[in-house]
C-alpha positions in Angstrom: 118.4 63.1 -28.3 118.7 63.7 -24.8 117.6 67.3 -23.5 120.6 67.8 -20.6 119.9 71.1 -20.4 116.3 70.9 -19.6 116.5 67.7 -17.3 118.9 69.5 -15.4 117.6 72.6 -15.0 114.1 70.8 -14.0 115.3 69.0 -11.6 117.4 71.8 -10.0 114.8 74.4 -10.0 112.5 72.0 -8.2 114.9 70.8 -5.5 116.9 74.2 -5.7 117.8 74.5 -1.4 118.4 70.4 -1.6 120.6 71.2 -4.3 122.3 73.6 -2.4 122.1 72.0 0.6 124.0 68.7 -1.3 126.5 70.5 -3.1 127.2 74.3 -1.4 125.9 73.3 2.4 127.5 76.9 3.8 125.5 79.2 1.2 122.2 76.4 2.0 121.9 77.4 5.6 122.7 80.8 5.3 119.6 81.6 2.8 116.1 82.5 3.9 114.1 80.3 2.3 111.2 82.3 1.4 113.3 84.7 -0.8 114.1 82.1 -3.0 113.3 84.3 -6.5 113.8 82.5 -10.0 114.5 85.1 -12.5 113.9 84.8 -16.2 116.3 83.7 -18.7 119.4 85.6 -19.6 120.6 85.4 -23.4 124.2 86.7 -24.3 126.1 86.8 -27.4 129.0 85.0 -27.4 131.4 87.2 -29.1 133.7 84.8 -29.4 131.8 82.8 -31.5 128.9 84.8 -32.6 126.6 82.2 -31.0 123.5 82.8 -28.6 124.2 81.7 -25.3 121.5 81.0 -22.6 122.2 81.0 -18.6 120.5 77.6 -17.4 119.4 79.2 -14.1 119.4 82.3 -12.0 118.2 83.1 -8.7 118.0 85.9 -6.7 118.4 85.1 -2.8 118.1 86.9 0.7 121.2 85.6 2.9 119.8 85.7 6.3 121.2 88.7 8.6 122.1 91.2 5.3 120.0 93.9 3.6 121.8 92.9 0.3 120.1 90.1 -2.0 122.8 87.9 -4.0 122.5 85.9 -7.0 123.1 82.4 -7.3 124.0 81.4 -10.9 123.7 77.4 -11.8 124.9 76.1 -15.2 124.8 72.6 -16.6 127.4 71.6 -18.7 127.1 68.3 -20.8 130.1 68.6 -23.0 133.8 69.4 -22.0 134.3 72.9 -23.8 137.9 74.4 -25.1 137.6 78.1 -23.0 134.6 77.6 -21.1 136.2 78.9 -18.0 136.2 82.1 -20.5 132.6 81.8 -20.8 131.5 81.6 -17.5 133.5 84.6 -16.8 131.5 86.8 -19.3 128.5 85.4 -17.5 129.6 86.4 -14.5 131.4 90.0 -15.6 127.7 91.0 -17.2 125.1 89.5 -14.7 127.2 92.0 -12.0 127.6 94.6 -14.7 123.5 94.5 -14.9 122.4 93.6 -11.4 125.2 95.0 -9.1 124.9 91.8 -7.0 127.2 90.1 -5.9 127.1 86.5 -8.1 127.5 82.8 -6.6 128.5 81.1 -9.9 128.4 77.4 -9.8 128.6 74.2 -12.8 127.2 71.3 -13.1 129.6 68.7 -15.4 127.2 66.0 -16.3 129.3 64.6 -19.0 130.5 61.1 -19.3 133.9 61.5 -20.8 136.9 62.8 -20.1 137.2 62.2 -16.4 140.1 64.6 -16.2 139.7 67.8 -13.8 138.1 70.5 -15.6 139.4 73.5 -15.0 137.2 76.1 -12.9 139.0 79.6 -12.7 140.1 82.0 -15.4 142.7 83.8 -15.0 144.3 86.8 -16.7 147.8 87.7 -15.5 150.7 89.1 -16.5 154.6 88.2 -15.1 154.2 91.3 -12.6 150.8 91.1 -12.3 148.1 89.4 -11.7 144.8 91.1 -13.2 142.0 88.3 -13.0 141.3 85.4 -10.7 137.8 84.1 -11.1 136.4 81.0 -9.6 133.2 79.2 -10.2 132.2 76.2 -7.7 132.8 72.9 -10.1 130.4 69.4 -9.3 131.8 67.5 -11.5 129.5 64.7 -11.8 131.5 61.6 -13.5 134.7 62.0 -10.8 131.9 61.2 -7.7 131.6 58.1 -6.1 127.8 57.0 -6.0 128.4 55.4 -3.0 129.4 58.5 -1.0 125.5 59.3 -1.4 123.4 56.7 -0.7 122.9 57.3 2.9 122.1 61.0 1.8 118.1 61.3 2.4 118.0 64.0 -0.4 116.2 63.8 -4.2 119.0 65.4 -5.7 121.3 62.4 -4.8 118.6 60.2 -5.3 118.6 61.5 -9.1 122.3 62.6 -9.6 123.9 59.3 -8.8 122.9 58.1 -12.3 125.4 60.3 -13.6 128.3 59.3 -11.4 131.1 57.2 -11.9 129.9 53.7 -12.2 131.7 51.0 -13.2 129.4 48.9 -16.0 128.9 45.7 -13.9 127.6 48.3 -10.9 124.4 49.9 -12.7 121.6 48.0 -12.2 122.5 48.0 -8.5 123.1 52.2 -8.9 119.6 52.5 -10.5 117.9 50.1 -7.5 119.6 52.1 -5.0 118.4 55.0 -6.4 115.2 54.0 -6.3 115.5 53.0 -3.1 117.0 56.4 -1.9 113.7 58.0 -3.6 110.8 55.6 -2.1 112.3 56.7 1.2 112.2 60.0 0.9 108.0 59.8 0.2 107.6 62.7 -1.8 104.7 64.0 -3.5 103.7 61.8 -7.2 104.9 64.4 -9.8 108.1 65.0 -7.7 108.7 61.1 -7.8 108.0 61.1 -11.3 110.4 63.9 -12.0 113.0 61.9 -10.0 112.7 58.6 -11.5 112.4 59.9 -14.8 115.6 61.4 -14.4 117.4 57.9 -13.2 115.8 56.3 -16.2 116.5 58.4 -19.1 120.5 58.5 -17.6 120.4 54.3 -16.6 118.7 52.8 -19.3 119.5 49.1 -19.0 119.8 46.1 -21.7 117.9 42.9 -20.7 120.9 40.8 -18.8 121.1 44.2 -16.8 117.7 44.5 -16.4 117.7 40.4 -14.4 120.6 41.9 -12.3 118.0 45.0 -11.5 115.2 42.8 -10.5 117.6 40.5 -8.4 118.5 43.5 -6.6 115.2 45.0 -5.8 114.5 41.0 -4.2 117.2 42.2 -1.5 115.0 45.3 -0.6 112.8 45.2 2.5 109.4 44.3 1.3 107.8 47.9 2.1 110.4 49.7 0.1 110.3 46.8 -2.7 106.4 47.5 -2.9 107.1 51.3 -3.2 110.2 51.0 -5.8 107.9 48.7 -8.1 105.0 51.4 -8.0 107.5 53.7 -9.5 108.9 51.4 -12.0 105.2 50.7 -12.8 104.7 54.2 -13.2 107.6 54.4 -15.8 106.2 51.5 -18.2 103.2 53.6 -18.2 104.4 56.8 -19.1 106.7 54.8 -21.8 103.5 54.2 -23.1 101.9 57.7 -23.3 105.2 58.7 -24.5 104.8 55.8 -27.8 101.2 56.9 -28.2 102.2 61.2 -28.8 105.2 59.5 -31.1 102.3 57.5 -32.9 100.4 61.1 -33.2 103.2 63.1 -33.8 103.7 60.7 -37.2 100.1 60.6 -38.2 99.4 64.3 -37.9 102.6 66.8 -36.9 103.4 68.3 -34.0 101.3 67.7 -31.3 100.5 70.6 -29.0 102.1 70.7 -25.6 98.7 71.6 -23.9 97.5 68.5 -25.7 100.7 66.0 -24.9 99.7 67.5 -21.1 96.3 65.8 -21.6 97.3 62.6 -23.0 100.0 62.2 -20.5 96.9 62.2 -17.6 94.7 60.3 -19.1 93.5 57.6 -16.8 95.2 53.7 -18.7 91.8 52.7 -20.3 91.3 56.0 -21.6 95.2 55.4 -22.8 94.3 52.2 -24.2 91.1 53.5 -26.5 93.1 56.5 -27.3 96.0 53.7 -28.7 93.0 51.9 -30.5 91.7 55.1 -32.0 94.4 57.0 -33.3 94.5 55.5 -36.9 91.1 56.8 -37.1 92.4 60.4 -36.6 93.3 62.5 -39.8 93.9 65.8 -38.4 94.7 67.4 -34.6 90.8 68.3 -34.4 90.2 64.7 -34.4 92.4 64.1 -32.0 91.0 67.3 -29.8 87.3 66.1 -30.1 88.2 62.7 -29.0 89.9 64.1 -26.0 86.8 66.6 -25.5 84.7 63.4 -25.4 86.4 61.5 -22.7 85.3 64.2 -20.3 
């Protein structure tokens, strides 16, 4: 199963102002950038339904010129939900009830079906009267064009065009020009990683896809085609860290995120003798000495 809601939120918290800057330009350039404050998660009970709820991101800003800060609420919605206008309103009504700040509510729908209009206001009125008019800013992912953003020289396009509308015959090209889009944009390794992990957990391609992929990465100018196939090199190896803690996680439980950390940087013929000596391991202090010993 795919983890939307931690992808997502990833990837927004680490490009948060490009996100901004892609999606809600005005608020982008009115922020000061070294206020930028991430606060910890909010958990509500929906009332409604008597379920938990979690707000996928929260920051508190400085908008340049006002004493005031604001807060800038960001949530990631994978599923078309009956009501959730509803929802986001009781976000909204108690993150201003507790912070007395004015709140910048915006969703993500990252969803692949329906590619209807989802609604983004709620509104409570009567025939007289109109009590209630909220609006949250809707990117609705799967009614964008891909092509709108590929001259954008941002990592949030670079990653968020997987999860446009594509037709089928047009995703191996998407996923090369997202790669392209990224090998321009020369950021730092775990930054590319985050990015190209994105694009290939959301375009996964079968093998006649995968020829029209490589065909397409021919067309790119040799310097970027050298940089795009580091990446995609990059991918096959973590694939294979990622078989290797599978393999573990089968032989002897769950594996320890401080130890999937260590495993994921191991140099590739550590990897390899780790891949070789795994069926020798019986508990997790096998597998700890062993990685104790390759220092």
């Amino acid at each position: 199963m795919i983890d939307h809601d931690r992808l997502f939120k990833e990837l927004i918290s680490t490009f948060f102002i490009e996100f901004l800057e892609l999606f809600a330009p005005e608020i982008a350039t009115a922020i000061a950038l070294d206020s930028i404050r991430f606060l910890q998660q909010e958990y509500f009970v929906d009332l409604t339904s008597g379920e938990e709820k979690i707000i996928d991101l929260l920051a508190e800003v400085q908008l340049l010129g006002e004493d005031a800060a604001i807060l800038i609420h960001v949530e990631a919605q994978s599923s078309s939900e009956t009501n959730f206008t509803r929802r986001m309103f009781f976000y909204f009504a108690r993150l201003y009830q507790k912070y007395v700040q004015r709140v910048y509510p915006i969703v993500v729908f990252s969803f692949d079906d329906p590619h209807r209009e989802e609604p983004h206001q709620h509104i409570v009125q009567f025939p007289n009267l109109k009590v209630l008019e909220f609006n949250f800013a809707s990117i609705q992912l799967n009614r964008l064009n891909w092509r709108s953003f590929l001259d954008q020289a941002n990592p949030v396009a670079a990653a968020l065009m997987s999860k446009m509308r594509i037709a089928v015959e047009d995703r191996p090209r998407v996923k090369a020009e997202c790669l392209r889009l990224l090998a321009t944009l020369r950021l730092d390794p775990a930054r590319t990683r985050l990015i190209s992990g994105f694009v290939d957990t959301y375009l996964k391609l079968n093998s006649q896809e995968q020829q029209v992929f490589q065909a397409e990465i021919a067309r790119i100018e040799p310097v970027e085609r050298e940089e795009i196939m580091e990446i995609v090199t990059s991918w096959m190896e973590q694939g294979s860290r990622q078989v290797i803690i599978r393999q573990l996680t089968s032989l002897l439980g769950e594996i320890p995120t401080s130890l999937q950390n260590t495993i994921e940087n191991l140099p590739n013929e550590k990897l390899e003798s780790l891949a070789l000596a795994l069926l020798r391991f019986r508990t997790l202090n096998d597998l700890e000495i062993w990685l104790q010993e390759q220092h």
